[in-house]
C-alpha positions as CSV (number, residue, x, y, z in Angstrom):
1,X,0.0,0.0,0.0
2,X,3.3,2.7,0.6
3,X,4.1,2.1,-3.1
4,X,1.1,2.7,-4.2
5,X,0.3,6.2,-3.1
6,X,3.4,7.6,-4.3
7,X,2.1,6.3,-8.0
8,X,-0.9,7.6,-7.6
9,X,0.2,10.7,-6.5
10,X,2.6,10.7,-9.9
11,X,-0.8,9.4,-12.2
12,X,-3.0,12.6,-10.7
13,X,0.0,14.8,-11.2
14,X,0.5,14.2,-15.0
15,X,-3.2,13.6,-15.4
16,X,-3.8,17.2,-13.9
17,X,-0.8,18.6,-15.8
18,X,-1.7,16.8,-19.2
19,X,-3.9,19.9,-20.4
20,X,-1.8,22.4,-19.0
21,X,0.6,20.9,-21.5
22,X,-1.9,20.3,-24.5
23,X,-2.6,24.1,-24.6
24,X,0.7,25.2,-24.5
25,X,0.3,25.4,-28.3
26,X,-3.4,26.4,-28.4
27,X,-4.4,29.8,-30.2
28,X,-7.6,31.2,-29.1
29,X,-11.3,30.8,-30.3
30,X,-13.2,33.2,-32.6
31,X,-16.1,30.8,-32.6
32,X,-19.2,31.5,-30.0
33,X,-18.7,30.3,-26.4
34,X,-21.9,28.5,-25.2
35,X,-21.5,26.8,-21.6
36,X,-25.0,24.4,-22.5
37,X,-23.2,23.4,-25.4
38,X,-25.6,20.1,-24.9
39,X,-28.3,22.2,-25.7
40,X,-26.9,23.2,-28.8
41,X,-25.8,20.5,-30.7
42,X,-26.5,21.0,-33.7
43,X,-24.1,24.0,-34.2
44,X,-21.3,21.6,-32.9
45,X,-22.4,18.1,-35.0
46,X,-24.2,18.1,-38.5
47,X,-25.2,14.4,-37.6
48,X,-27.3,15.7,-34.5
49,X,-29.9,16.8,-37.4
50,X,-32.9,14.7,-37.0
51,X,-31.8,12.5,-34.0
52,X,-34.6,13.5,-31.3
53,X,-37.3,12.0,-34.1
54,X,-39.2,14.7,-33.4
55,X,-39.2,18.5,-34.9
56,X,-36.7,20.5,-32.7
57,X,-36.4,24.4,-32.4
58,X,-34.0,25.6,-29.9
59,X,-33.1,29.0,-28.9
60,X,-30.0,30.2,-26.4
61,X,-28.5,33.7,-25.3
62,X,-25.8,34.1,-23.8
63,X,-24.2,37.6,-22.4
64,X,-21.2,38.0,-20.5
65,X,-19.7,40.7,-17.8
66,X,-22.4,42.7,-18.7
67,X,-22.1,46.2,-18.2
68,X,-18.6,46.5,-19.6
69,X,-18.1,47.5,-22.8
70,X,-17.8,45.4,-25.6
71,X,-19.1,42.5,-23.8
72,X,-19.2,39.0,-25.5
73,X,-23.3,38.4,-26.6
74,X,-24.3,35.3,-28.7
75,X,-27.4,34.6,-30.0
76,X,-28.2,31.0,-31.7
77,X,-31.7,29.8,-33.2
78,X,-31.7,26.7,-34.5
79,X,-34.4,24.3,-35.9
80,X,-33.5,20.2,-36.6
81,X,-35.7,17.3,-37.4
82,X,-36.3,13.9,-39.5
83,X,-37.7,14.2,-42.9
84,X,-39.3,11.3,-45.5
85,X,-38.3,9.2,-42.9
86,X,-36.2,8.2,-39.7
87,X,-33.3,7.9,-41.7
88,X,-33.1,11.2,-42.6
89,X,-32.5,15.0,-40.8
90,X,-32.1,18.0,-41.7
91,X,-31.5,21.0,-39.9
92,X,-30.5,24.8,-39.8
93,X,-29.0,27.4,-37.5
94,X,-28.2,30.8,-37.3
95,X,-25.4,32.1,-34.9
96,X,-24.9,35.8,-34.1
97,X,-22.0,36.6,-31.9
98,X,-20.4,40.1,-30.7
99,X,-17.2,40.6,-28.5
100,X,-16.2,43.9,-28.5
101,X,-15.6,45.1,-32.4
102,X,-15.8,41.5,-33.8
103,X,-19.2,41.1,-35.1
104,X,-20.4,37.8,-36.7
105,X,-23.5,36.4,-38.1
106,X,-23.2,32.6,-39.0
107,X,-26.0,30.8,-41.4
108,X,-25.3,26.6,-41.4
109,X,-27.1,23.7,-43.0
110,X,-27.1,20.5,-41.5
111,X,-28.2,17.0,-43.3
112,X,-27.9,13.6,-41.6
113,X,-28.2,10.1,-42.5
114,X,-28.6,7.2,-39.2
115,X,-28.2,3.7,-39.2
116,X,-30.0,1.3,-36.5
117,X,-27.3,-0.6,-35.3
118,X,-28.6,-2.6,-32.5
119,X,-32.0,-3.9,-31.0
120,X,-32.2,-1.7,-28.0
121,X,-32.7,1.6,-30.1
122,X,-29.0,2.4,-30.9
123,X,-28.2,4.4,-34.2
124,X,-25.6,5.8,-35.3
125,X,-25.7,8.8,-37.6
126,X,-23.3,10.3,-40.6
127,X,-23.5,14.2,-40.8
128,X,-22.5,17.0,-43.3
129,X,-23.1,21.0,-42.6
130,X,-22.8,23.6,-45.0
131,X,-22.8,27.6,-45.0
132,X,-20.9,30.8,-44.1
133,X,-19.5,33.2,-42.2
134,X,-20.4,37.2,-42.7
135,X,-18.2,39.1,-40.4
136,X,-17.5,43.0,-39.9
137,X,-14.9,44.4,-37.9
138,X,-14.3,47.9,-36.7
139,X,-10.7,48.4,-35.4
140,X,-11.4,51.7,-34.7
141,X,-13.1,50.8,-31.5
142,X,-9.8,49.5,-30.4
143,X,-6.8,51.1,-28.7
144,X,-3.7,50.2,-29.9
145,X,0.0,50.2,-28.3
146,X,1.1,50.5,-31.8
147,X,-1.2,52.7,-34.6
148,X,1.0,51.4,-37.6
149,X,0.1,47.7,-36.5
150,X,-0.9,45.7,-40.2
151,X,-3.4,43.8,-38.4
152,X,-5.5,46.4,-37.3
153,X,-5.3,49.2,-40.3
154,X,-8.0,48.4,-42.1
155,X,-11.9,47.4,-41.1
156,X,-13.5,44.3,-42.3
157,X,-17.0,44.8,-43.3
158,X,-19.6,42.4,-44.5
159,X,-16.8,39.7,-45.4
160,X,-18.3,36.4,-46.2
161,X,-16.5,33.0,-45.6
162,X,-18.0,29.9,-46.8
163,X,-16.9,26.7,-44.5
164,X,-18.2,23.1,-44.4
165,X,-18.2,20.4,-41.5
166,X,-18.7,16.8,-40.8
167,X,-19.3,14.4,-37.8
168,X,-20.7,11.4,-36.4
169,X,-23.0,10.7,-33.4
170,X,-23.9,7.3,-31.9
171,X,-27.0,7.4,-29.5
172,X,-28.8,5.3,-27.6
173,X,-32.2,5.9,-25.1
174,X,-28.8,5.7,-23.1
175,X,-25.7,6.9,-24.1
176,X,-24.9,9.4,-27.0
177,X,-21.0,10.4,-28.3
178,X,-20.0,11.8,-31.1
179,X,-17.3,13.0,-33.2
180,X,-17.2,16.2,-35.1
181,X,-15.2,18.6,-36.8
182,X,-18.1,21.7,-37.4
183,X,-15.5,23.7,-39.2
184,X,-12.8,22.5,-41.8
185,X,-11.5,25.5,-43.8
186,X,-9.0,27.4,-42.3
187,X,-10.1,31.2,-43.2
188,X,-8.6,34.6,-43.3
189,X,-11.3,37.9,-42.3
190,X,-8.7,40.6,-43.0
191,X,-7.0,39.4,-46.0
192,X,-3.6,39.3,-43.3
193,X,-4.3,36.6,-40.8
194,X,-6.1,33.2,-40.7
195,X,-7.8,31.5,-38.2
């Protein structure tokens, strides 16, 4: 029993420290932050679409430190649901987000195809979403150390970027995972940088 405290001790240390480590390298979001992101599937997994068997409208806010300004505000309304069949979703949402001079409005289509895999109810579903990003940007709501700064010369108004995403989802009257990559193209807003 005295050896093995000392290894557990080591196991929580490096499990603790592993995503400390991960996001060493990370760079940060310009995506919407939604803390019920359960609630909002759909924007995270096209194969969500249609998995409730039952039309599905859903509606969140979110706002941030309010009273400061500049505060981050997202809006999302999304609608999913089966169509012709059980087989089949479809669904559609509309993301508006605002954090300081960064304003984005985000349209997506979603369209899912399930398969029953077991007895007990279990499916698993293919997913594919499609649509764009129109963004605007006023860097003249932001103070800058240094004025001459290429990244923040010029404004970026009504610039569209088209994107597409695919997942997977496995669910069960128990258990749902899935996999899901809601954004594939790497973009650039400004012309300068890419995210």
């Amino acid at each position: 029993e005295k050896r093995i405290r000392p290894m557990k001790k080591i196991f929580q240390s490096i499990i603790f420290s592993l995503p400390v480590i991960i996001t060493s390298q990370a760079m940060g979001q310009q995506d919407p932050l939604f803390t019920q992101s359960f609630d909002n599937m759909i924007y995270v997994n096209p194969a969500y679409a249609g998995s409730r068997g039952m039309l599905n409208f859903t509606d969140i806010n979110r706002v941030q430190w309010v009273g400061f300004d500049g505060n981050p505000r997202s809006t999302t309304l999304s609608m999913n649901s089966p169509i012709f069949n059980e087989a089949l979703g479809a669904g559609i949402s509309m993301i508006h987000d605002q954090v300081g001079p960064i304003k984005q409005t985000m349209l997506f289509g979603d369209l899912s195809y399930s398969v029953k895999v077991n007895e007990q109810g279990g499916k698993l579903a293919f997913g594919l979403k499609t649509g764009f990003n129109l963004i605007n940007i006023n860097s003249a709501d932001l103070v800058t150390v240094d004025p001459n700064d290429p990244y923040l010369l010029q404004n970026v108004q009504n610039r569209v970027n088209v994107n597409f995403g695919a997942g997977i989802y496995y669910h069960s009257p128990k258990i749902y995972i899935g996999l899901s990559s809601p954004k594939v193209l790497k973009q650039s807003y400004d012309g300068i940088s890419t995210t």
